[in-house]
N, C-alpha and C positions, 0 to 999 in steps of 0.2 A: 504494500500500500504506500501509496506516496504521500507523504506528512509536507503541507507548503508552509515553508519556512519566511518566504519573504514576494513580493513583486517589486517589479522594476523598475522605475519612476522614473523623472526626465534626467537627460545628459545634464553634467557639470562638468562647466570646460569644453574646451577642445581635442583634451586628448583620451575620450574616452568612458572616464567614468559616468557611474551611473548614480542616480539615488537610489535605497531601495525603503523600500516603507516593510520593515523587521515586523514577521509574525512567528518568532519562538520566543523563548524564554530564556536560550544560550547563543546569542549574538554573535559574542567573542569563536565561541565553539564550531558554529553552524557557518560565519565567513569568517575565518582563518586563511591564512593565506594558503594556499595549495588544497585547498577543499574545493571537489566536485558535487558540484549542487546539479541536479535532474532539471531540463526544462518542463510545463507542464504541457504537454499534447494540445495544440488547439486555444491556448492560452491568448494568440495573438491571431488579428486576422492574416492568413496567408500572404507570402508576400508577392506583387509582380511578378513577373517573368522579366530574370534577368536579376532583381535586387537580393538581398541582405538574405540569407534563410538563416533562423533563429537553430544556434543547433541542440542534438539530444540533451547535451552536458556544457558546462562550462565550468571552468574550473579561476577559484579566486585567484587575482595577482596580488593584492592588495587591498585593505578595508582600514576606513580610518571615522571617525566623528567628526563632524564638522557642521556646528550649532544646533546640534541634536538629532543631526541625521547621517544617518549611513552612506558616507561614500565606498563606492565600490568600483574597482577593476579588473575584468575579466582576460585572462590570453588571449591575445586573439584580436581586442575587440579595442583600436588605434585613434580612433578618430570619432566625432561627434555623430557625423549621418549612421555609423554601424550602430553607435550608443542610442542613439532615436531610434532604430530599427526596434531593439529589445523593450522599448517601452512596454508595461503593460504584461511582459511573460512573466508565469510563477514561480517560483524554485522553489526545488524540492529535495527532500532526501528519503530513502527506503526506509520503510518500519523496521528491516529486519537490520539496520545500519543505527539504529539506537538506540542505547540501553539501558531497559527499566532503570526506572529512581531506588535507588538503597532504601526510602522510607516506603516500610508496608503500606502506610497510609496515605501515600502518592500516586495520582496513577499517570499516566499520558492520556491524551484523550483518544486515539485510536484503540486503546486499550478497552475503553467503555465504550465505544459505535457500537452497537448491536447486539449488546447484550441485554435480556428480556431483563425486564423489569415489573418483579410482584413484589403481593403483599407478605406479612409472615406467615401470612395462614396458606400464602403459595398461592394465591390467585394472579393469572396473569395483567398485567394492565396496560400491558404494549413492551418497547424495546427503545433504546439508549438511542436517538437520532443522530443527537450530537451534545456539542457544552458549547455552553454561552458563555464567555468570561466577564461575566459581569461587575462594575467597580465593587459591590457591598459581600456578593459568594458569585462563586460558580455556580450555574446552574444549568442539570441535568436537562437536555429537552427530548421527551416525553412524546414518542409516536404513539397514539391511540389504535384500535385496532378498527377503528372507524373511519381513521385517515384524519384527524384532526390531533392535534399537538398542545403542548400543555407544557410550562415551565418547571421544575422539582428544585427548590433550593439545595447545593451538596453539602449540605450542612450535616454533621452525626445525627444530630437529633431527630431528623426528616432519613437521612440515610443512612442505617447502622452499620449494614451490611454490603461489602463489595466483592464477587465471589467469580475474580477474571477466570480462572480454570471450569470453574462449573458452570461460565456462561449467564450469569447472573447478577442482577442489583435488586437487595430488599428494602422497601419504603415503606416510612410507618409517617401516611400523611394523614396531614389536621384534616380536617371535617372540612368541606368544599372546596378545597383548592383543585382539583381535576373539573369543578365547574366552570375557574377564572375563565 
């Protein structure tokens, strides 16, 4: 599965780099210099005949801060029109290229996609869509088996239980919140 790490914002400079607007939580780790980041399929509209084609991988030259944003330099990519080429691709890197958090009580969020989510008494209530990273918790979202969606605070108190091997999340919610 492919985890995106970042997209590609407009060139800065001339010689190349790019912005990227950062969606992980290890910056430093994810553009390190000589990291091969995945482009995402389709991420970009197809180019001309004849221009710029975005390729599978690219690998970092260089990453630095600069007034709170990620500049970044890829091999390869010399000059500004190749750097406007990439606007807008996602980067990526493989689920199977990074490695559970040391805390049990941590998870990645690929780790909770898809797994069903009941009650304690084992009723089903649908399955893990995705997580919201929301400023105050993260929160669980909540596929119904209706085809309608529902928030789940990740809070202990709301989620006791998280069981990645057995395919599972138990919730123990308050009284109407699957009605929000």
């Amino acid at each position: 599965m492919l985890l995106i790490v970042g997209r590609i914002g407009k060139p800065h400079g001339i010689r190349g780099e790019v912005t990227v607007e950062v969606r992980t939580d290890e910056p430093e780790a994810r553009f390190a210099p000589g990291s091969v980041l995945r482009t995402e399929p389709g991420a970009v509209a197809p180019p001309a005949p004849g221009a710029y084609r975005v390729p599978d991988k690219l690998t970092i030259e260089s990453a630095r801060w600069h007034q709170g944003r990620l500049l970044v330099a890829f091999e390869g990519v010399l000059d500004r029109d190749v750097a406007e080429a990439l606007r807008g691709t996602l980067l990526g890197v493989d689920s199977a290229d990074v490695a559970p958090p040391a805390d049990p009580e941590e998870f990645l969020d690929h780790q909770l996609v898809g797994l069903a989510v009941v009650t304690p008494a084992g009723e089903r209530l649908g399955e893990v869509a995705g997580i919201d990273h929301a400023p105050a918790s993260d929160l669980l979202v909540l596929r119904r088996p209706d085809g309608r969606t529902a928030l789940i605070p990740f809070v202990k108190a709301i989620v006791p239980e998280v069981d990645v091997p057995g395919g599972r999340v138990v919730v123990e919610l308050p009284g109407g919140l699957l009605d929000l």
